[in-house]
C-alpha positions as a Markdown table, in Angstrom:
| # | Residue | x | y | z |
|---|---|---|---|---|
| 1 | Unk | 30.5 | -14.9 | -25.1 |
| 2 | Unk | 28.5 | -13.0 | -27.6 |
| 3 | Unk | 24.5 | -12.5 | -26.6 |
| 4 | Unk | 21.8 | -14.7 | -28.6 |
| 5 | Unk | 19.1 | -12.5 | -29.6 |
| 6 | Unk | 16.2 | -14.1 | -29.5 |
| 7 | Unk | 13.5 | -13.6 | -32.4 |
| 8 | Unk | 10.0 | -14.0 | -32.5 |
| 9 | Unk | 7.7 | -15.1 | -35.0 |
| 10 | Unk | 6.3 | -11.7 | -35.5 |
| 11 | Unk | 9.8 | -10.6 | -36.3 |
| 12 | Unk | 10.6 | -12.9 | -38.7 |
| 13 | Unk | 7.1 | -12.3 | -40.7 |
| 14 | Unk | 7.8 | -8.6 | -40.4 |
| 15 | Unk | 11.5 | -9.3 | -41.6 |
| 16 | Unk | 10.0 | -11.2 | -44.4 |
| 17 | Unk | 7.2 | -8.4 | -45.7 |
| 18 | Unk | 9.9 | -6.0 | -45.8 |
| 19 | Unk | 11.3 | -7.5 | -49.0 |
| 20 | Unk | 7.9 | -7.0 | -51.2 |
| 21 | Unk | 8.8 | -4.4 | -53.0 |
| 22 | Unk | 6.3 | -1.3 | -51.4 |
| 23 | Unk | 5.8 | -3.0 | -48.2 |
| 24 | Unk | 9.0 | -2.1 | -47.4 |
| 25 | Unk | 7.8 | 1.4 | -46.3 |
| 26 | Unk | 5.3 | 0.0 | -44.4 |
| 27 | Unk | 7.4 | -2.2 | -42.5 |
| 28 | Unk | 10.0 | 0.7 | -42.0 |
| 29 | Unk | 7.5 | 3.1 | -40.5 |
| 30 | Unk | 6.0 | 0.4 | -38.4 |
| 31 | Unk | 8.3 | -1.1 | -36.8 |
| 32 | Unk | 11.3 | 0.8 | -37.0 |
| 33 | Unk | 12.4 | 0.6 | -33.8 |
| 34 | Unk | 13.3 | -2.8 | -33.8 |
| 35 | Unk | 16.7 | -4.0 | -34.8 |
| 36 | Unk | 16.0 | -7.2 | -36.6 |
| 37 | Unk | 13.2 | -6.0 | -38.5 |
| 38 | Unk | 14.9 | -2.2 | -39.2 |
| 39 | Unk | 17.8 | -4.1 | -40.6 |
| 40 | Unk | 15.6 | -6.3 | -43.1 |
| 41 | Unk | 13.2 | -3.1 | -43.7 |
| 42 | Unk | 16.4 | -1.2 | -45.0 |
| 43 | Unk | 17.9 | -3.9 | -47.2 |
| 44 | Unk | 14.1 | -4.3 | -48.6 |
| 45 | Unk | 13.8 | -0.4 | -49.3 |
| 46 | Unk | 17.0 | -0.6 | -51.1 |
| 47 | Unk | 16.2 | -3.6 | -53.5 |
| 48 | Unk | 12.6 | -1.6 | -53.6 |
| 49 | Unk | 14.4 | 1.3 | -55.0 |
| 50 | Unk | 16.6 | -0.5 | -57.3 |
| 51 | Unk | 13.6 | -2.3 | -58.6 |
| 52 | Unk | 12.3 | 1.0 | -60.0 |
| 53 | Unk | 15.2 | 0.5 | -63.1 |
| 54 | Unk | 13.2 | -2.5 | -64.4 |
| 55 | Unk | 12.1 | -0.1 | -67.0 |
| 56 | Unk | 15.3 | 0.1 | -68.7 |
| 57 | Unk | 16.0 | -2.8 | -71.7 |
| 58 | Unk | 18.4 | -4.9 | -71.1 |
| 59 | Unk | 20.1 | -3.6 | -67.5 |
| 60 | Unk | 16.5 | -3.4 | -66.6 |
| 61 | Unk | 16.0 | -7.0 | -67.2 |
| 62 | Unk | 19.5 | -7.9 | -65.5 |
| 63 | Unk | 18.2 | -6.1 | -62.3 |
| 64 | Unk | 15.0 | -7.4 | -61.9 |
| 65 | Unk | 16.0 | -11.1 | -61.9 |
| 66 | Unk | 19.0 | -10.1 | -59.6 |
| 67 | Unk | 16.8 | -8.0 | -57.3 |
| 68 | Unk | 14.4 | -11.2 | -57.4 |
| 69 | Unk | 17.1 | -13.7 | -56.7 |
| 70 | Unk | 18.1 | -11.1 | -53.6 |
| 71 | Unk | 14.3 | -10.8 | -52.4 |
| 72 | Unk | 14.1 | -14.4 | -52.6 |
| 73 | Unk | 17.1 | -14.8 | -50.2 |
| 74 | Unk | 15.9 | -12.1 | -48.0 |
| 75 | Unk | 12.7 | -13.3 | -46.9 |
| 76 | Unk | 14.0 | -17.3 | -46.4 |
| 77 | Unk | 16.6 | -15.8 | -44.4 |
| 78 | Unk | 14.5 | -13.8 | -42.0 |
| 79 | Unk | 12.5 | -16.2 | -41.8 |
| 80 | Unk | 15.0 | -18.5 | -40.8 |
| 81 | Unk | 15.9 | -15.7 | -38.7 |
| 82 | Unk | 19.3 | -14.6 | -39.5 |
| 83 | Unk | 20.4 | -11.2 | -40.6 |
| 84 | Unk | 21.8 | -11.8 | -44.0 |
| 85 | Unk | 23.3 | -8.6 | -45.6 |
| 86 | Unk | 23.1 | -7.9 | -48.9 |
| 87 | Unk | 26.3 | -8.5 | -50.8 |
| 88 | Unk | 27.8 | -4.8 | -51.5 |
| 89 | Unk | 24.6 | -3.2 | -50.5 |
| 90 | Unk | 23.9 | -4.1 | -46.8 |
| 91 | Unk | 25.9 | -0.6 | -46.0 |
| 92 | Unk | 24.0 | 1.8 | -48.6 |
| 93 | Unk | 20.4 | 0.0 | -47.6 |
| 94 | Unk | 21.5 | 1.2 | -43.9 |
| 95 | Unk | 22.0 | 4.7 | -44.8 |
| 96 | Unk | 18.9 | 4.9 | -47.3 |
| 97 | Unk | 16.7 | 3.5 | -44.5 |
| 98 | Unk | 18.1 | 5.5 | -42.0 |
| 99 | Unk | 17.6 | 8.7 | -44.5 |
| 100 | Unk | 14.1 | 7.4 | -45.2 |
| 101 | Unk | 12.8 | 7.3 | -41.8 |
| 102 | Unk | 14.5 | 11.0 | -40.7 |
| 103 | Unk | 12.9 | 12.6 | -44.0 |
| 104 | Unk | 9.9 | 11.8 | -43.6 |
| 105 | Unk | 9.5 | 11.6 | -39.9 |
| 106 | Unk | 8.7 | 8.5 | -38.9 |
């Protein structure tokens, strides 16, 4: 029988802060040794990232409302908390965060 982790509140707000947009560095450097908030912080840095496209016309636009609708998701779902990945992107967000935190030290 698989193990229920249990999640705190303080998780779950962590979780949650890791999808507004800069925060997510925060988040990542503070708490990156936990699991459930590591795996939010990642997928936040990611849509973070993406979110610096908005400049472009057009795919710009297209981005920001689907990085919204993604941010939106991501915060009700750790605070609900669950670990929802990102559709196609839950693997890249991984490595990026993973990257992140060994560049710079964390």
């Amino acid at each position: 029988m698989a193990e229920v982790k249990k999640i705190t509140q303080e998780q779950k707000i962590w979780g949650a802060l890791s999808y507004v947009w800069i925060l997510s560095v925060v988040v990542l450097a503070a708490r990156k040794n936990n699991e459930y908030v590591r795996f939010h912080a990642n997928q936040g840095f990611l849509l973070f990232i993406l979110s610096l496209f908005f400049w472009f016309p057009v795919l710009g636009w297209l981005l920001a409302v689907i990085v919204t609708i993604l941010v939106i998701i991501g915060i009700f779902k750790s605070l609900q908390g669950e670990e929802w990945p990102l559709p196609i992107l839950a693997q890249p967000a991984k490595q990026i965060g993973g990257w992140f935190v060994k560049t710079i030290k964390l």
